[in-house]
C-alpha positions, 0 to 999 in steps of 0.5 A: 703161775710160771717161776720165769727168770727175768732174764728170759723176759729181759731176752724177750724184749731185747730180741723183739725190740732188735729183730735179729739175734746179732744185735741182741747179743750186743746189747746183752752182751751174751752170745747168740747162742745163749740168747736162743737157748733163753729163747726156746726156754721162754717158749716152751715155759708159755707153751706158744710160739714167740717168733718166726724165724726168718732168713735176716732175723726174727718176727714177733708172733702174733702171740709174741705181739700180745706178751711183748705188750705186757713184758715191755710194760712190767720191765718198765715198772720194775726198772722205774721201781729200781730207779726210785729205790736206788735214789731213796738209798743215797742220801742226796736223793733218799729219805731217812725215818728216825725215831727220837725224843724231843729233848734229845733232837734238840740238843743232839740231833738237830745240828747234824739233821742241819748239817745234812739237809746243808750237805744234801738238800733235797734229802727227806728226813722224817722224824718222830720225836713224840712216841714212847719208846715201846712204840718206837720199838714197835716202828722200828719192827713194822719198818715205819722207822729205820732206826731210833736214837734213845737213851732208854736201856733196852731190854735185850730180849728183842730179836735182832735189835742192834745196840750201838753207843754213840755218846755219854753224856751227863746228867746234873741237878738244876735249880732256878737259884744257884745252890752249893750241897756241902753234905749229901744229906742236905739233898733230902730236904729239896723237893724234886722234879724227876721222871718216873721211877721206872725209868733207867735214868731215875733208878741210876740216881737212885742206887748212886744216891743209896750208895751214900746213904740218901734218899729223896722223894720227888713232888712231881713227876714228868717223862718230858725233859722240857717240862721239868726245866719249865718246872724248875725255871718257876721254882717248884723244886729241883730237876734232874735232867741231861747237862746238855739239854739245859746248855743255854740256860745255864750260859744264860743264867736261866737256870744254875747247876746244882754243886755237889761233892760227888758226880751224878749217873751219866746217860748213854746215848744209843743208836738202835736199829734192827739187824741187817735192815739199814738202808745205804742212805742209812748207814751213810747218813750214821757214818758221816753224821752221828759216828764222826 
């Protein structure tokens, strides 16, 4: 297979479609000299004659006949592709592929994926709320998302993963019933609802908690935000979930924060991406949107 430049086919066409090298150039806006050169250079990497030469111009060959055929067909192609992808990098025509939890799209994301489809209606977004992090990573590297919203504590052996944050926000205890915890301590009598223990979040807790000497077991475990508020909202114990996740609860009574003397680990919420693979509706859509 011929390494031909597209220029050269894009020479072709415009000279077949124009029959004389006056008119091309215009079009090119290239001289006609350059468009001979580009023309000799056609016909000698094919090994045929392209055109005839006549007096007021020049005529396709019946060699020339047949490739204009399929050069005009595969430029067609490729200007179509050009199009669709030049409308899928702006955002009021693109599409966007975001990968984050459930609990952070509702209290988070949600309001600026409505801001945005106000802004640009027609703009696709698809989101991914129900994977673990390993396999959203692992989307990420297969280019089935564009970038992850998370707050997971990434290990940094990935290659070429970005790491930005765009939040802080507060993780608290939270009961059906309002509690007061005078003396930390008090703390190792409450039964708890957590996340795993492998989890960023829970070993935070932990080592603040080990700073004052307590330590707490947990009768139940869940890596889903919802579930431990439905827990704690029938009173099987204390859960331990992001402020903001249970913000229409506590307005409502629903569920109470629990007081204690000192301030609970914050969570860091990340944009995750890899490096140099942001689409321009991509970066758009961060900029106007989650970095405001």
């Amino acid at each position: 297979m011929y390494d031909i430049s597209i220029n050269l086919y894009k020479t072709f066409c415009v000279v077949a479609q124009s029959k004389n090298y006056v008119d091309a150039s215009n079009k090119l806006h290239i001289s006609t000299t350059a468009i001979s050169k580009n023309i000799r250079q056609l016909e000698s990497l094919l090994g045929t004659t392209l055109f005839y030469r006549e007096k007021d111009g020049v005529k396709l060959t019946g060699a020339g006949q047949e490739f204009f055929k399929y050069a005009e067909q595969g430029l067609a192609t490729l200007n179509l592709g050009e199009k669709l992808i030049m409308q899928k990098s702006d955002l009021a025509t693109g599409e966007i592929a975001i990968g984050c939890p459930s609990h952070l799209t509702t209290f988070y994301l949600m309001d600026y994926i409505e801001k945005a489809k106000t802004d640009y209606p027609d703009l696709k977004i698809n989101l991914i709320s129900g994977a673990n992090f390993d396999k959203m990573i692992q989307m990420l590297e297969e280019h089935k998302l564009d970038f992850i919203i998370d707050t997971t504590q990434v290990d940094t052996n990935y290659n070429n993963l970005v790491i930005e944050e765009i939040k802080e926000v507060q993780n608290i205890f939270i009961s059906n019933k309002p509690i007061k915890i005078k003396d930390l301590k008090e703390l190792e009598n409450q039964k708890y609802i957590l996340n795993f223990e492998y989890s960023s979040t829970i070993k935070k807790l932990r080592n603040i908690l080990k700073q004052n000497d307590v330590e707490i077991e947990s009768n139940m475990q869940c890596d889903i935000t919802e579930l431990r508020v439905e827990a704690t909202k029938r009173g099987l114990g204390i859960g331990y979930v992001m402020k903001e996740a249970v913000t229409n609860e506590l307005k409502n009574r629903e569920l109470y924060e629990v007081e204690l003397p000192i301030e609970l680990p914050k969570s860091k919420i990340n944009l995750i991406y890899i490096k140099e693979q942001l689409t321009q509706a991509d970066k758009k859509f961060i900029k106007e949107y989650l970095k405001k």
